[in-house]
C-alpha positions, 0 to 999 in steps of 0.5 A, spaced: 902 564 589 906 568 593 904 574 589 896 572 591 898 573 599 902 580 597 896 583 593 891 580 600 895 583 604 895 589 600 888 590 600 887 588 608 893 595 609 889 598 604 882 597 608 884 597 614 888 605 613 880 606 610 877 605 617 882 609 621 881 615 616 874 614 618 875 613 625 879 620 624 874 624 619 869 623 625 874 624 630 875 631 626 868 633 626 865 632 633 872 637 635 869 641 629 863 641 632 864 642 638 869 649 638 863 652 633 858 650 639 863 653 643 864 659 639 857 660 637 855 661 647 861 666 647 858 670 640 850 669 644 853 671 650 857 677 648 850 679 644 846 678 649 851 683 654 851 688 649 843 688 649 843 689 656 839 696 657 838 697 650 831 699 645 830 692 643 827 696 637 831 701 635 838 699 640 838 707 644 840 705 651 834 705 655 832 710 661 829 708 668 823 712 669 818 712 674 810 713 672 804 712 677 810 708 682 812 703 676 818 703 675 819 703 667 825 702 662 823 708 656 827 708 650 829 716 648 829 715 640 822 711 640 818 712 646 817 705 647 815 702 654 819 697 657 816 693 664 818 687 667 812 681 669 812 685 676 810 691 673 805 689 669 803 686 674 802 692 678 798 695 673 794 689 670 791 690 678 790 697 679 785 696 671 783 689 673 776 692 671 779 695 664 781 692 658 789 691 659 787 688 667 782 684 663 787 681 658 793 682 662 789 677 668 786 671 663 779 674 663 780 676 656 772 674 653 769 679 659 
């Protein structure tokens, strides 16, 4: 009988060092998740200051340019235009009748 309440004893230390290994392997994985979460802004923040200022096509650093009293970002290498929503906006109303004033303005069946 008394080896009966050893073995029942055993088997609730045993389940009871299960659930705290549990508690603790969730534990773990919330503080693990957390620091990748952390890891991954400083990564996208770091990316994202490193981006600043650069051809999203080809990563050469952009130059401001004035064209017809619009302020544009040019890429040397590709010559591609950059323009901020303010620019477009300029633009979009001096061709109001023209295709890009057309598109740029919501009336693009016209």
């Amino acid at each position: 009988m008394a080896d009966e309440k050893d073995r029942f004893g055993d088997k609730l230390r045993e389940a009871e060092r299960g659930r705290e290994d549990q508690y603790f392997a969730e534990r773990d994985r919330e503080a693990i998740a957390k620091l990748k979460s952390a890891e991954g802004a400083e990564v996208d923040e770091a990316l994202r200051g490193g981006a600043l200022g650069r051809c999203p096509k080809d990563g050469e650093p952009l130059r401001d340019r004035k064209l017809h009293g619009v302020a544009v970002e040019e890429c040397p290498k590709c010559q591609g235009m950059w323009l901020d929503a303010g620019e477009w906006k300029v633009l979009a109303d001096r061709e109001r009748g023209g295709f890009f004033g057309r598109w740029f303005l919501g009336d693009r069946d016209a």
